[in-house]
N, C-alpha and C positions, 0 to 999 in steps of 0.2 A: 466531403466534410471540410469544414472551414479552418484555418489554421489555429491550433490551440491558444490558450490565453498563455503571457508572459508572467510568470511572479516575481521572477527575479532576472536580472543582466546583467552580465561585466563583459569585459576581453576575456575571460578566461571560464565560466559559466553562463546555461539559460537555466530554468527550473521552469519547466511547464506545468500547467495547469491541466493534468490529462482525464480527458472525458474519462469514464466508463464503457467501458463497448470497445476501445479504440485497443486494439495490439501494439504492442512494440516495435515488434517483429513482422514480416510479414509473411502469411500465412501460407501454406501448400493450397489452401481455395481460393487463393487471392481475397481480393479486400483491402482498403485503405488501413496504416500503418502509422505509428508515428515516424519511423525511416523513411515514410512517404514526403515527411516537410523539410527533411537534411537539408535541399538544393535550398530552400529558403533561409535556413539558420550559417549557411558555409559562408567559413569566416575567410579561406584559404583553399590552396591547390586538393586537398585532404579531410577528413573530419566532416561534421560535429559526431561523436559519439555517446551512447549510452554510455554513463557513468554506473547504472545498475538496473534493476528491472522493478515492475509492478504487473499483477497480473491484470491480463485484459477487463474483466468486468473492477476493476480497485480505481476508483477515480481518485486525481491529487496530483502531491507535487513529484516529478521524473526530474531528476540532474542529468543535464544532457553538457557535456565538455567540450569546447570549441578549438583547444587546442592539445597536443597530444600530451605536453606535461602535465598541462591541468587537468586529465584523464587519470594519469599513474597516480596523481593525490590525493584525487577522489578515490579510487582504486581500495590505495595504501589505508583510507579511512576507512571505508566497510570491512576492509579485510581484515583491519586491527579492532574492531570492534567497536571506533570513536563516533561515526556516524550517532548523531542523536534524533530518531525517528519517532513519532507521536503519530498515530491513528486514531480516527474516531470510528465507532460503531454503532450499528442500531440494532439490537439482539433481542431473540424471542424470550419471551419469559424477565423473573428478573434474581438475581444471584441473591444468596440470604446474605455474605458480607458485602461491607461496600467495597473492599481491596481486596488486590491480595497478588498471588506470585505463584505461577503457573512453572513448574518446571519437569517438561516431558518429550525427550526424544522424540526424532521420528526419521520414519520411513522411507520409501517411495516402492507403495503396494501396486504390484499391474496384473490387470486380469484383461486376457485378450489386449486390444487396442486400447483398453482402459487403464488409468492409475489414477493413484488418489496419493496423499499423504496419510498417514495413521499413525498413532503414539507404536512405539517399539524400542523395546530396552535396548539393543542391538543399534537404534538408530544413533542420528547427530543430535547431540546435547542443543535443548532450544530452551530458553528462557524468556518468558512474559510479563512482566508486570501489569497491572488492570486496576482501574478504578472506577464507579460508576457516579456518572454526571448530571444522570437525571433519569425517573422513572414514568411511565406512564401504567395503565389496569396488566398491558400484554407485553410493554416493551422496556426495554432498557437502553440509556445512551452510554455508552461505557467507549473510555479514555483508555487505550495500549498502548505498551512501551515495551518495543521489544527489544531486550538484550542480542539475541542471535540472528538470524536475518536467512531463517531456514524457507523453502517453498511452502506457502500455506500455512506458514506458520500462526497468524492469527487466526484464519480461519476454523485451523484444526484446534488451537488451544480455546476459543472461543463455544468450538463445540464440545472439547472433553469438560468444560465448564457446567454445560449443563443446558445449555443455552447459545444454538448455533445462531449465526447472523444470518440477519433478515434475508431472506432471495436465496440464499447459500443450499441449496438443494441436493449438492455435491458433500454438504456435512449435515443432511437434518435437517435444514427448513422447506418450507415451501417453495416454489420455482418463481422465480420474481429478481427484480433487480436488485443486486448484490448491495447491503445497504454499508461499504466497506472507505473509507476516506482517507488516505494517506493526508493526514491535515496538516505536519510540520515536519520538516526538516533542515537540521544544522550540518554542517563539515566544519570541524574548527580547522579551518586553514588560516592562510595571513594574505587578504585580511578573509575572515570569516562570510562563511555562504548559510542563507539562513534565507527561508521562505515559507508562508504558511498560504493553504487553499482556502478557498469558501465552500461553502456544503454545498454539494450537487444539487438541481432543481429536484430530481427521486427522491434526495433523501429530505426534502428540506420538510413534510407534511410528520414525518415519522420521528423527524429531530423537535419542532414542536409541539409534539404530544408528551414528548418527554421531557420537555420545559426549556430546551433551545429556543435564546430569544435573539433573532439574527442584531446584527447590529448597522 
């Protein structure tokens, strides 16, 4: 696999551009990684690291930290809740409000070698904001803002909606590629880390129908 696109560089951040398909991490079957392109990004004897994660099929932008302060500040930033993250999505069906504000614990349900995430009162408090951007007869392109930064969290609040994302087969849709986009994100550090993605070639037929006009 070819080395990811760059969104953003300094001395002290990358923000890559991560396929869909691609892990972070790298897998008990092996398989290319995004850990597979560190020796390309090392800035020094140490590093780069994840600054936080995206799940393997969520294409967009990954904060990856070149040096080990400017890791603990990104760190400091998801942990305190400052991170400002913006997702795009392409979801079955379409919501009868245009907005609105999802707020529903959750889980981590395992059955056998299985888990999923699931709404549970018991669970960690997640909050979502949602707006939709554009509609087509079957789909919806709808804008997330997640307050919490729980696993699956879109996914899951996307399907207690009513209405799971496209390919998401793990919450209700059909089995297909995950139509999910980490499209923006800020750290307000000093000075400020801020980069946005382009829409996946997958998603780009499904973002048009719903009146995404590339630019």
């Amino acid at each position: 696999m070819s080395l990811p696109g760059l969104l953003f560089q300094d001395s002290r951040f990358l923000i890559i551009d991560k396929p869909a398909g691609l892990p972070v991490h790298a897998g008990r079957a092996g398989g290319p990684s995004v850990e597979d392109f560190f020796p390309h990004w090392r800035r020094g004897k140490s590093g780069p690291w994840l600054a936080h994660r995206l799940d393997q099929d969520t294409a967009g932008c990954l904060v990856i930290a070149l040096k080990k302060p400017a890791l603990l500040a990104a760190q400091a930033c998801f942990a305190g809740g400052l991170a400002q993250k913006t997702y795009w999505a392409v979801v079955c069906g379409a919501p009868r409000a245009g907005q609105g504000v999802l707020e529903l614990p959750l889980a981590k349900h395992t059955q056998g070698r299985r888990w999923k995430m699931a709404p549970d009162p018991a669970g960690q408090p997640a909050i979502t904001h949602w707006r939709v951007l554009g509609r087509s007869e079957r789909m919806s392109w709808i804008e997330f803002t997640p307050q919490t930064g729980r696993t699956h969290q879109i996914r899951v609040h996307a399907a207690a909606l009513g209405h799971p994302i496209l390919g998401d087969a793990l919450y209700g849709a059909e089995a297909g590629p995950l139509h999910l986009l980490a499209r923006r994100i800020v750290l307000p550090l000093a000075p400020e880390l801020a980069a946005q993605a382009p829409v996946p070639a997958h998603m780009a037929a499904a973002m048009k129908a719903c009146g995404h006009v590339p630019l």
